[in-house]
C-alpha atoms as an extended CHARMM CRD file, in Angstrom:
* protein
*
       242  EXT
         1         1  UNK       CA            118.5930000000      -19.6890000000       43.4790000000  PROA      1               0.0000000000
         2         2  UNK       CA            121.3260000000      -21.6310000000       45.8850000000  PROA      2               0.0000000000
         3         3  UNK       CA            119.8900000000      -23.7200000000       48.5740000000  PROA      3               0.0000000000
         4         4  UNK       CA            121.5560000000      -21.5990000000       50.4540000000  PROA      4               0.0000000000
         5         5  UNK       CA            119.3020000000      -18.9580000000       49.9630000000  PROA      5               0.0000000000
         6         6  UNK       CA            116.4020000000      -21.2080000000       49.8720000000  PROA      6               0.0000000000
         7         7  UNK       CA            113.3540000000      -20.8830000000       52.0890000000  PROA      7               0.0000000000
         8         8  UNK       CA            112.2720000000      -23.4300000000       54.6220000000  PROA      8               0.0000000000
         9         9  UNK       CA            110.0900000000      -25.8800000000       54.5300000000  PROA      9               0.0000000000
        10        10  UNK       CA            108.9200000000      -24.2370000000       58.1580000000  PROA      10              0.0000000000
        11        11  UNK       CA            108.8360000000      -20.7020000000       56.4140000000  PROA      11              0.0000000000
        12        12  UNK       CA            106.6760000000      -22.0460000000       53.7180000000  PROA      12              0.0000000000
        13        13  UNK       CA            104.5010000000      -23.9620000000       55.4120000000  PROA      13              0.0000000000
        14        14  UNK       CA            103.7770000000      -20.8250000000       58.1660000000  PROA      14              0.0000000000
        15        15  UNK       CA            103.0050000000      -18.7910000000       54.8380000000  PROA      15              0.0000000000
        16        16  UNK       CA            100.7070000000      -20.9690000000       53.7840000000  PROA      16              0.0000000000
        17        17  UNK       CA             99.0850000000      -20.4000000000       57.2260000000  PROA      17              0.0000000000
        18        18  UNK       CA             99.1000000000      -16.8130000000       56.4140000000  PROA      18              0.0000000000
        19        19  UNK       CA             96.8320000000      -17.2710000000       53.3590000000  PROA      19              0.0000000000
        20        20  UNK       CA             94.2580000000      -19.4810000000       55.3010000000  PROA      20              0.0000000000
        21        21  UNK       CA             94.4150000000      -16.6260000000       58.2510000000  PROA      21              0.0000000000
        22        22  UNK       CA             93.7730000000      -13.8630000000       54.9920000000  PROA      22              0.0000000000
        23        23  UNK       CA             91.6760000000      -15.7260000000       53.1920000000  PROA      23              0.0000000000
        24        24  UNK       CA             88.9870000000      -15.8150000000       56.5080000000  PROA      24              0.0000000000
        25        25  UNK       CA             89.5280000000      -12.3810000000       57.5180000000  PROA      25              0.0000000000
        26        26  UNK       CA             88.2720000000      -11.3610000000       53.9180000000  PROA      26              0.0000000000
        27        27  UNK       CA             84.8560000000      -13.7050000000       53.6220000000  PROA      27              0.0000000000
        28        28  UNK       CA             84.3500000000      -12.3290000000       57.1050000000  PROA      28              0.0000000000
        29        29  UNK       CA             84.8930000000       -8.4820000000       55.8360000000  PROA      29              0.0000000000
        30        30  UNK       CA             82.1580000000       -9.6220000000       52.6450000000  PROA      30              0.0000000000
        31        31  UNK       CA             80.0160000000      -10.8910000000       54.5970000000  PROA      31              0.0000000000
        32        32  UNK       CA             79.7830000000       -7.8060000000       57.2580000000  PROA      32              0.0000000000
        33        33  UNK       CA             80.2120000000       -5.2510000000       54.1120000000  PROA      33              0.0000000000
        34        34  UNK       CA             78.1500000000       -2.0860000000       55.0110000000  PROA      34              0.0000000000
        35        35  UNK       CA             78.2800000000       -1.5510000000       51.0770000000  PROA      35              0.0000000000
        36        36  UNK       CA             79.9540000000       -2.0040000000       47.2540000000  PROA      36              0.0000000000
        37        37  UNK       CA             82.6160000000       -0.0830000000       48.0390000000  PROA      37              0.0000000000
        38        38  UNK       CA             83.3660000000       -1.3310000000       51.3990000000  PROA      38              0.0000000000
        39        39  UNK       CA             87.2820000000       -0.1280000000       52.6740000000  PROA      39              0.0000000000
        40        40  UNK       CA             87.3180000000       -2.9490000000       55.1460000000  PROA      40              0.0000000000
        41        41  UNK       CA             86.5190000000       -5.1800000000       52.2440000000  PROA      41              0.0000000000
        42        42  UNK       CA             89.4300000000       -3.3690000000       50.0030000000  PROA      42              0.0000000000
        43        43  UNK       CA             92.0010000000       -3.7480000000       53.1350000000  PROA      43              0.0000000000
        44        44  UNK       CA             90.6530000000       -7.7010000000       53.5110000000  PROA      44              0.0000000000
        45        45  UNK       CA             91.2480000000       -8.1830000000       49.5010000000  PROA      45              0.0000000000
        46        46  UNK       CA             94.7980000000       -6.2820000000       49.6530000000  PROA      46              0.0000000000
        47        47  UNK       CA             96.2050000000       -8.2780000000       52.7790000000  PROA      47              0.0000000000
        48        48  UNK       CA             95.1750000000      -11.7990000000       50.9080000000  PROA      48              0.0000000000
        49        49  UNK       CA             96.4080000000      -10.7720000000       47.4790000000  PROA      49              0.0000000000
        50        50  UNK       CA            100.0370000000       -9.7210000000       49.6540000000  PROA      50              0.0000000000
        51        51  UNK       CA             99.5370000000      -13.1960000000       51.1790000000  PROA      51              0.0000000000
        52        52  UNK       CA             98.8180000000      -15.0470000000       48.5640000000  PROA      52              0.0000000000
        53        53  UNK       CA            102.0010000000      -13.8000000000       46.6670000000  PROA      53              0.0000000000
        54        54  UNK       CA            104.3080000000      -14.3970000000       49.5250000000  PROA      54              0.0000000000
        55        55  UNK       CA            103.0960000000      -17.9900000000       49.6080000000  PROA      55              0.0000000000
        56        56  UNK       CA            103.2650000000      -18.4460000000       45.5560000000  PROA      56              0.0000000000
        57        57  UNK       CA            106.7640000000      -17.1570000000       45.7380000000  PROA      57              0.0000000000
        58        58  UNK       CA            108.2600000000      -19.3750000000       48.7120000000  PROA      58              0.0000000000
        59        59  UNK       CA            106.4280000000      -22.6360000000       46.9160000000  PROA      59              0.0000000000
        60        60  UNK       CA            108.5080000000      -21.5060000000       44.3060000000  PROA      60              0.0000000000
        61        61  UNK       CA            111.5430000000      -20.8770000000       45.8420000000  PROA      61              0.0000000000
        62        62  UNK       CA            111.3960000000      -24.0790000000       48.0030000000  PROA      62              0.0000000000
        63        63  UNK       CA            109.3170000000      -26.9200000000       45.6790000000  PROA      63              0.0000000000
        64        64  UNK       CA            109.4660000000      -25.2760000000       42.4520000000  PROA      64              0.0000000000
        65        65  UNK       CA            105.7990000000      -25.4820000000       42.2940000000  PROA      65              0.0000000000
        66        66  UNK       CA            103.3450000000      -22.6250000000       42.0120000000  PROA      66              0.0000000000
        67        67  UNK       CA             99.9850000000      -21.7610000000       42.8990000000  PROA      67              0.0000000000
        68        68  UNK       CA             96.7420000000      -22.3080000000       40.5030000000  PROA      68              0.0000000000
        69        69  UNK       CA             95.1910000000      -18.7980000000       41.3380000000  PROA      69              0.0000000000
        70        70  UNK       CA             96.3800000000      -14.9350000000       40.5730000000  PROA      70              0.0000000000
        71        71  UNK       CA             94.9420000000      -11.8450000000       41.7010000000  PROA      71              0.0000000000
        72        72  UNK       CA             96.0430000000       -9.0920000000       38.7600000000  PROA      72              0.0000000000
        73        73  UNK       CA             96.7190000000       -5.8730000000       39.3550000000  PROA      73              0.0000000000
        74        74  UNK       CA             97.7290000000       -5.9160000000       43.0810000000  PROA      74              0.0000000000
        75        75  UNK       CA            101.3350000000       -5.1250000000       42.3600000000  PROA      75              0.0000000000
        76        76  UNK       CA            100.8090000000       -1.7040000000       40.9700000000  PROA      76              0.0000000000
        77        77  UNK       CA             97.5160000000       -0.7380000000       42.5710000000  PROA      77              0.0000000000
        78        78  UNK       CA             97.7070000000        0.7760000000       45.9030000000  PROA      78              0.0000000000
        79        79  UNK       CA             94.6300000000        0.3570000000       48.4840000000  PROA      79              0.0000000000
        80        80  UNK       CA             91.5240000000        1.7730000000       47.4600000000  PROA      80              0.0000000000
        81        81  UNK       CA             91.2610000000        5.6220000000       50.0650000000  PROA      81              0.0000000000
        82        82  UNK       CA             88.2130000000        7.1780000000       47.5380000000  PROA      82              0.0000000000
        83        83  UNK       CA             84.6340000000        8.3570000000       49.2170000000  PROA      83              0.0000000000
        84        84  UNK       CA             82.5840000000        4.9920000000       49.9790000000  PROA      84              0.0000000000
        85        85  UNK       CA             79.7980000000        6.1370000000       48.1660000000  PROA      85              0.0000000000
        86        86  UNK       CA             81.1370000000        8.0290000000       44.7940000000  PROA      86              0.0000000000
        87        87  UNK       CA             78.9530000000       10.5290000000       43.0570000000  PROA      87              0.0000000000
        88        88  UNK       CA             80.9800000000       10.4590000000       40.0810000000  PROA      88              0.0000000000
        89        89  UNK       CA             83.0070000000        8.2130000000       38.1400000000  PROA      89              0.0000000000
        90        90  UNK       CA             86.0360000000        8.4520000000       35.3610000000  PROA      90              0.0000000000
        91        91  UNK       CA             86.1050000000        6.0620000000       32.7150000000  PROA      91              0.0000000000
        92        92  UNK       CA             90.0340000000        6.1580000000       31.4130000000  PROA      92              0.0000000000
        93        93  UNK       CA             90.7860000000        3.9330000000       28.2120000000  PROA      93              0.0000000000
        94        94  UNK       CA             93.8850000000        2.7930000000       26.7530000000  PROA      94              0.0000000000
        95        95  UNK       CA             93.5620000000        0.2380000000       23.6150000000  PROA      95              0.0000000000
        96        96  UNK       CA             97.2390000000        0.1560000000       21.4920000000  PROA      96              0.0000000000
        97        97  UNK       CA             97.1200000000       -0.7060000000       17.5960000000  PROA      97              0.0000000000
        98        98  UNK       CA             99.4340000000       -1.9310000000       15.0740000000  PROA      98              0.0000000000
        99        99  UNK       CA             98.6620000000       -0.3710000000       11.2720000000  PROA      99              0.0000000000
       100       100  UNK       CA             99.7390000000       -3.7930000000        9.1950000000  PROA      100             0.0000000000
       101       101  UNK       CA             97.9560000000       -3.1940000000        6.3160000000  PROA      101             0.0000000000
       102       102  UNK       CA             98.1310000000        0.6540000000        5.1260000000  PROA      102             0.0000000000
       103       103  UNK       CA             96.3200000000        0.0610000000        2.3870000000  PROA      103             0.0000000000
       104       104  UNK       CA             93.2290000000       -1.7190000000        3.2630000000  PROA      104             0.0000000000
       105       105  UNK       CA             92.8840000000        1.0670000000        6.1630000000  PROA      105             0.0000000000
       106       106  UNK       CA             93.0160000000        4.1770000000        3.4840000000  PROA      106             0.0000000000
       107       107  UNK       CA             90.8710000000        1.8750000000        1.0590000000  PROA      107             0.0000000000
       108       108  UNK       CA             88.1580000000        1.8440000000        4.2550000000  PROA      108             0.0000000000
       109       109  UNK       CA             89.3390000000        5.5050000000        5.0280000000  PROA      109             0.0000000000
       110       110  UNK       CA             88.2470000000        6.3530000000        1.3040000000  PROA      110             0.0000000000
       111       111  UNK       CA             84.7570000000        4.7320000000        1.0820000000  PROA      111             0.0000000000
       112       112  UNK       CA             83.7080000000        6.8720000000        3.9210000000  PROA      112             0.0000000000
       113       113  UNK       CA             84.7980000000        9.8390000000        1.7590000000  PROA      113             0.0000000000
       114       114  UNK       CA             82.6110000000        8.3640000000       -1.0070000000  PROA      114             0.0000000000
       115       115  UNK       CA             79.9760000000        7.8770000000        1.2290000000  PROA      115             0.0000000000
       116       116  UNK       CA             79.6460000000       11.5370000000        2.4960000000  PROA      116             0.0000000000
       117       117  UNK       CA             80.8690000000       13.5410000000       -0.2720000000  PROA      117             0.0000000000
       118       118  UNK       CA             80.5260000000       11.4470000000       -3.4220000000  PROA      118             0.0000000000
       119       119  UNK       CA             82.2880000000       14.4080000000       -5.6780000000  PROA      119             0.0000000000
       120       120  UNK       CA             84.9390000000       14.6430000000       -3.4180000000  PROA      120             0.0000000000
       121       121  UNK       CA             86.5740000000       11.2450000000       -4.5390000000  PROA      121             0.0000000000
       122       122  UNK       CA             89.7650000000       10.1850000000       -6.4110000000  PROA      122             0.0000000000
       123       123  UNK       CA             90.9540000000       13.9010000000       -5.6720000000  PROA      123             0.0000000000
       124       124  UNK       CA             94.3290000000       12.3200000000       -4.6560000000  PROA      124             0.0000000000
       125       125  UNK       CA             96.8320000000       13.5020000000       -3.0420000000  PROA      125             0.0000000000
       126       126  UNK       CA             94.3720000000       16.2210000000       -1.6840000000  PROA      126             0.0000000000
       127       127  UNK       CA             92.0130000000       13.7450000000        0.3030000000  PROA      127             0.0000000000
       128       128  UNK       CA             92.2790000000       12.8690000000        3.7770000000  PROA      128             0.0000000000
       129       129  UNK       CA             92.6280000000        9.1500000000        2.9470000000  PROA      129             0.0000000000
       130       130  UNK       CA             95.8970000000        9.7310000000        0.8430000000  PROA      130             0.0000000000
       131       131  UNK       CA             97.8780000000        9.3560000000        4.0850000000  PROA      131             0.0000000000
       132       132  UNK       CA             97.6080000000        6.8960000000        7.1790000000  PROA      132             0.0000000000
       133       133  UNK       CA             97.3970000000       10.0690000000        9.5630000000  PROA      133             0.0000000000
       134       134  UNK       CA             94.9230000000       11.1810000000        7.8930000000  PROA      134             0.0000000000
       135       135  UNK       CA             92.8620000000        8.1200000000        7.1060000000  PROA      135             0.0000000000
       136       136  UNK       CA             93.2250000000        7.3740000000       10.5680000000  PROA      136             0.0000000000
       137       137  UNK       CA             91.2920000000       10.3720000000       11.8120000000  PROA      137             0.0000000000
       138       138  UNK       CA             88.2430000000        9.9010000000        8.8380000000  PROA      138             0.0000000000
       139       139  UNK       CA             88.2100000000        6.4910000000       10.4060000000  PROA      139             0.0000000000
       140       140  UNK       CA             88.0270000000        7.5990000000       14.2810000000  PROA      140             0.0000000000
       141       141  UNK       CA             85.9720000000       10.2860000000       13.2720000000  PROA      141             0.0000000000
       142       142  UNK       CA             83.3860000000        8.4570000000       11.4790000000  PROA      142             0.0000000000
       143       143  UNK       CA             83.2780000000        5.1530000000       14.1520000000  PROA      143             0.0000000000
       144       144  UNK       CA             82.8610000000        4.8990000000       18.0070000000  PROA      144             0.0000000000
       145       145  UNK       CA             86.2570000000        3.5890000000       19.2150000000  PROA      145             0.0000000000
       146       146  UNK       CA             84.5010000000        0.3690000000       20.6280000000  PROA      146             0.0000000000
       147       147  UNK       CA             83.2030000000       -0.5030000000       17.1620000000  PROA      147             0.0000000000
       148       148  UNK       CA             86.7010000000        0.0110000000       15.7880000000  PROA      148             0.0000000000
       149       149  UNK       CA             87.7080000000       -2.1360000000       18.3900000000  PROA      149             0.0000000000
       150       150  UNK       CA             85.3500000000       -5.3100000000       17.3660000000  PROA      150             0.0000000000
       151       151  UNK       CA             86.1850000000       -4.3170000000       13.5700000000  PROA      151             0.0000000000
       152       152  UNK       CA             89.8620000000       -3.6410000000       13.9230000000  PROA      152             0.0000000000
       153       153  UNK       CA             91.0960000000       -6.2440000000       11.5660000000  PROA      153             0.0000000000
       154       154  UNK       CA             88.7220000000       -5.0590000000        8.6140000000  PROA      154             0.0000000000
       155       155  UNK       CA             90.7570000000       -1.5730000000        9.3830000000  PROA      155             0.0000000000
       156       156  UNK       CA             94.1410000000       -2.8410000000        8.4960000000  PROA      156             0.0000000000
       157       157  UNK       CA             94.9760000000       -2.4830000000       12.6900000000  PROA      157             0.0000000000
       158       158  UNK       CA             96.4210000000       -4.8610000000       14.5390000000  PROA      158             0.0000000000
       159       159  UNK       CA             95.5520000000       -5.1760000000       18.6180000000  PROA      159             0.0000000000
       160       160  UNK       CA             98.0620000000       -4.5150000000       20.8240000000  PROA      160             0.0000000000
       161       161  UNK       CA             97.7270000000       -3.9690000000       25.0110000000  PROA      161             0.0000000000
       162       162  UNK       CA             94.3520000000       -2.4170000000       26.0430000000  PROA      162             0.0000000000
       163       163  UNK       CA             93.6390000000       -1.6290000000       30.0280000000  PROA      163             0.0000000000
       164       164  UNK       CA             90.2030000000        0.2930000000       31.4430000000  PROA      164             0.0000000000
       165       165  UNK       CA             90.3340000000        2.2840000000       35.1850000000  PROA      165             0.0000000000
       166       166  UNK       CA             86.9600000000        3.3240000000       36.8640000000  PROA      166             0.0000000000
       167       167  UNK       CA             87.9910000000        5.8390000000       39.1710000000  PROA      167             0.0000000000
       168       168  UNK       CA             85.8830000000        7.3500000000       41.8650000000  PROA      168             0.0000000000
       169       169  UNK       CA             85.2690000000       11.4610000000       42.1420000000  PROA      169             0.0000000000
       170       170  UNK       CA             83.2500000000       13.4640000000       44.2890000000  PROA      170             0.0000000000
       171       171  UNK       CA             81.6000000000       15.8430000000       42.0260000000  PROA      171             0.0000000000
       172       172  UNK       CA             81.9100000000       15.4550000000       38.2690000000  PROA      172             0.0000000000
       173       173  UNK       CA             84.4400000000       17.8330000000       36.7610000000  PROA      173             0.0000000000
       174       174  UNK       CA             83.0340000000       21.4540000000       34.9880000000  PROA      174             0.0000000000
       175       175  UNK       CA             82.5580000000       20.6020000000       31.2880000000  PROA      175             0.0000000000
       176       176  UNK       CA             86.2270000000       21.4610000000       29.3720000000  PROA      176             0.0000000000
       177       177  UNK       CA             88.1690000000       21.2380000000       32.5290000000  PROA      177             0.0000000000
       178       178  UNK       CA             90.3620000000       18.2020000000       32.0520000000  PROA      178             0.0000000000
       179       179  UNK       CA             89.9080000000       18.3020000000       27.8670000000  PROA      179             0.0000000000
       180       180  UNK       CA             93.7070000000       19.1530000000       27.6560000000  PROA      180             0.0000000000
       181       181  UNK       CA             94.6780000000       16.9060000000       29.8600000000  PROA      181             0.0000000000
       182       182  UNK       CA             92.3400000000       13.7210000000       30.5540000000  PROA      182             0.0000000000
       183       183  UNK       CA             94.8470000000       11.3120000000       32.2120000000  PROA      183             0.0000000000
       184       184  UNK       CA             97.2020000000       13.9700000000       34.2630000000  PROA      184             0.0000000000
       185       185  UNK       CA             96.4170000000       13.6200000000       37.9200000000  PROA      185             0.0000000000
       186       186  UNK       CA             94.8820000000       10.4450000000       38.1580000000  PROA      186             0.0000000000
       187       187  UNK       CA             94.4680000000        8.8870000000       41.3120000000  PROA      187             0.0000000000
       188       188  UNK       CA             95.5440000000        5.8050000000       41.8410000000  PROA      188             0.0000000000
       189       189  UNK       CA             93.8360000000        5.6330000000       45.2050000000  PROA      189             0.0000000000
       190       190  UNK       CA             90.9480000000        6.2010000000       43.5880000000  PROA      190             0.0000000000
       191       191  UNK       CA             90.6680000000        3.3950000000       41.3500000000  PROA      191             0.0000000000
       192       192  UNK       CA             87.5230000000        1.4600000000       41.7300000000  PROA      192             0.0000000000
       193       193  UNK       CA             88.3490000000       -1.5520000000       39.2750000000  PROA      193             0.0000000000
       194       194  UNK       CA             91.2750000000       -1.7200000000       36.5010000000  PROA      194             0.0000000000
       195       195  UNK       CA             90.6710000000       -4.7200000000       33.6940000000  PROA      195             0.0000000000
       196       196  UNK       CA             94.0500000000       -5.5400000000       31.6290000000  PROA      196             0.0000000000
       197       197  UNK       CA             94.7520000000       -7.2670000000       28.1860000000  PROA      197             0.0000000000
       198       198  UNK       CA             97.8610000000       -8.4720000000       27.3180000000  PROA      198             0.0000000000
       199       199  UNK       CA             99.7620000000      -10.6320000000       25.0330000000  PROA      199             0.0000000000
       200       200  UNK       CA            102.1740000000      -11.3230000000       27.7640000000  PROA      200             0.0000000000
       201       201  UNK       CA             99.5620000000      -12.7390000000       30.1140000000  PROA      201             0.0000000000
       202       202  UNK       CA             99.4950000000      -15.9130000000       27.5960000000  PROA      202             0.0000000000
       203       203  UNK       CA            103.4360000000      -16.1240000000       27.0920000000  PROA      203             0.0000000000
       204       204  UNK       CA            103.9380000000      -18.7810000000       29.4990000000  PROA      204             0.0000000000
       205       205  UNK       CA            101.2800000000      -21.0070000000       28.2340000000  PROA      205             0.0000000000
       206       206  UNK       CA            101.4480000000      -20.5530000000       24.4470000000  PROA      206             0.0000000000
       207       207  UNK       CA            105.3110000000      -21.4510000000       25.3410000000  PROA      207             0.0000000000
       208       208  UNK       CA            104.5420000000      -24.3250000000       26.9170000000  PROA      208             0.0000000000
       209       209  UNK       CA            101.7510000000      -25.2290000000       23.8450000000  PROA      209             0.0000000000
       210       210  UNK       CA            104.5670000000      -24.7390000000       21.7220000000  PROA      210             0.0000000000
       211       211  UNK       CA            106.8890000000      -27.2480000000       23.5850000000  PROA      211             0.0000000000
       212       212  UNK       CA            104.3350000000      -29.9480000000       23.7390000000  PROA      212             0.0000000000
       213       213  UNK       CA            103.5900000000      -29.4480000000       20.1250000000  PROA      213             0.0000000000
       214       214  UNK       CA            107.4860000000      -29.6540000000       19.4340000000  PROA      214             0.0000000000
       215       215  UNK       CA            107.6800000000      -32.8340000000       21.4880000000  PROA      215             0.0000000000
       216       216  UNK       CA            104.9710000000      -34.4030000000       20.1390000000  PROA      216             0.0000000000
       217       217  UNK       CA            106.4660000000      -34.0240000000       16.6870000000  PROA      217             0.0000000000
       218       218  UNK       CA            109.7470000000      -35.4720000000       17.2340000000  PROA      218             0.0000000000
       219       219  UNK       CA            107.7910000000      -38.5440000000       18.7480000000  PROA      219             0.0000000000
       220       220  UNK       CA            105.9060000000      -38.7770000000       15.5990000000  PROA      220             0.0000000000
       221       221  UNK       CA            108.8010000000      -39.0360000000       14.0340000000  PROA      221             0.0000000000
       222       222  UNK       CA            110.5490000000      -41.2110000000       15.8860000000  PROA      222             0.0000000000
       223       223  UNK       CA            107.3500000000      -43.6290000000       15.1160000000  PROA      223             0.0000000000
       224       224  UNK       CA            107.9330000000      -43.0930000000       11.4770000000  PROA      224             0.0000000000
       225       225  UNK       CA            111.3340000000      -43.7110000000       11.2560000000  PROA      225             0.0000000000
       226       226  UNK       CA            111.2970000000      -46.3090000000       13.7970000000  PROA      226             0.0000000000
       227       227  UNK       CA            114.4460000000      -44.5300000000       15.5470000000  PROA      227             0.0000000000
       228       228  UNK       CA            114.1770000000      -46.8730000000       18.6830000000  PROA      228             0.0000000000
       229       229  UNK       CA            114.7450000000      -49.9040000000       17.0190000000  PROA      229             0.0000000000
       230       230  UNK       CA            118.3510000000      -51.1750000000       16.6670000000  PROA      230             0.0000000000
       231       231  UNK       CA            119.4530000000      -50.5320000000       12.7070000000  PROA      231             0.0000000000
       232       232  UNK       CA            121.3420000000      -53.3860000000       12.4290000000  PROA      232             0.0000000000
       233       233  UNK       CA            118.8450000000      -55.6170000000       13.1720000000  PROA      233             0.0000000000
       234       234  UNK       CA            117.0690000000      -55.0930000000        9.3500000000  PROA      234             0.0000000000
       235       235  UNK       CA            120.7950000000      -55.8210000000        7.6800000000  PROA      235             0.0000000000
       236       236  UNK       CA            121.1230000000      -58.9960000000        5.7650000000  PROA      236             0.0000000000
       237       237  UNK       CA            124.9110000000      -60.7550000000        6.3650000000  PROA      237             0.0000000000
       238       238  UNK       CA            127.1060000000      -60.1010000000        3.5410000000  PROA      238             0.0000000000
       239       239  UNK       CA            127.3920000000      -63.4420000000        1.1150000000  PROA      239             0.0000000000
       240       240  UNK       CA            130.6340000000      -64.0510000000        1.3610000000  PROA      240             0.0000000000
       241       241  UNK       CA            131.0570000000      -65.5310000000       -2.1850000000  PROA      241             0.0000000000
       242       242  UNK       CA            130.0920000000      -62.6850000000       -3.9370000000  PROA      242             0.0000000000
């Protein structure tokens, strides 16, 4: 960014006001809560989290310095509009694998084969387990998804991204309605809590692990080889009658 385009020091500072201003409005919204899901509280939390990024983004801008706290999720999640006292609830789970080991996951695929139908082993091409596909669905059919969750390394999977939504409903649905489609018409309003896991939330600081590691290496080095000191100073003068 140019200084030209550079926020004041005046600009940051009454930002910084902004978060103080924010930050009592909401511990005076949690302490008057009529209950958990409180839409004065929601409003409170959503006018410090836009505060508290303004501010984090003018320190920035300004003193190339940042804040020490985050509040995730505010970006994408609108304000929460759902009844204040829900008499349903939605559970909606994403969890994203790698397969990086085919083989141990159809070897894990197969013993459940074995387990339930002995005589149906070493049938080949013919059993489930003979492809990923299919030795993916013995495997989700045989284990909860949470427990392949804990297990997935014995699995052959990898973990990838994961995020979990509680929305809140007013009646809960008639059984089959949503089967064919469980995540169309979600709500964001309605969201009660999201939790998100990503790689990409520890970028920044396994990047700046790395670095220090890198440094520190070279300065081990430099001990080793005793780079700082002057070469010339271990060199004998030439005898000049040799």
């Amino acid at each position: 960014m140019s200084d030209a385009a550079q926020p004041t020091a005046a600009e940051v500072r009454a930002a910084a006001e902004a978060v103080k201003t924010a930050l009592d409005r909401h511990l005076a919204a949690v302490e008057r809560r009529s209950g958990e899901d409180d839409p004065a509280v929601y409003e409170a939390f959503n006018e410090l989290a836009a505060a508290a990024e303004e501010y984090d983004e003018l320190l920035y801008d300004r003193y190339d310095e940042v804040t020490p706290f985050e509040i995730p999720g505010t970006e994408d999640m609108p304000p929460y509009t759902g009844p204040e006292e829900p008499s349903a609830l939605s559970v909606l789970i994403r969890r994203d694998y790698t397969v990086v080991e085919p083989q141990r996951l159809r070897a894990q695929a197969q013993r459940v084969e074995a387990a339930d139908e002995p005589s149906a082993v070493g049938v080949g091409d013919d059993a489930a387990s003979a492809t990923v596909h299919g030795a993916l669905g013995v495997l989700f059919g045989e284990f909860e998804a949470d427990e392949i969750a804990s297990r997935h390394k014995e699995f052959g999977l990898e973990e990838g991204d994961s995020t979990l939504w509680v929305t809140a409903g007013d009646d809960t649905a008639d059984p089959g309605e949503w089967l064919e489609a469980p995540f169309e018409n979600v709500d964001p309003q309605r969201v009660v809590c999201r939790f998100d896991v990503s790689a990409v939330f520890d970028e920044d600081e396994d990047d700046a692990e790395d670095e220090d590691d890198a440094e520190g290496d070279v300065e081990e080095l430099d001990d080793e080889l005793d780079l700082d000191e002057d070469p010339d100073d271990e060199l004998e003068p030439l005898d000049a009658d040799r």
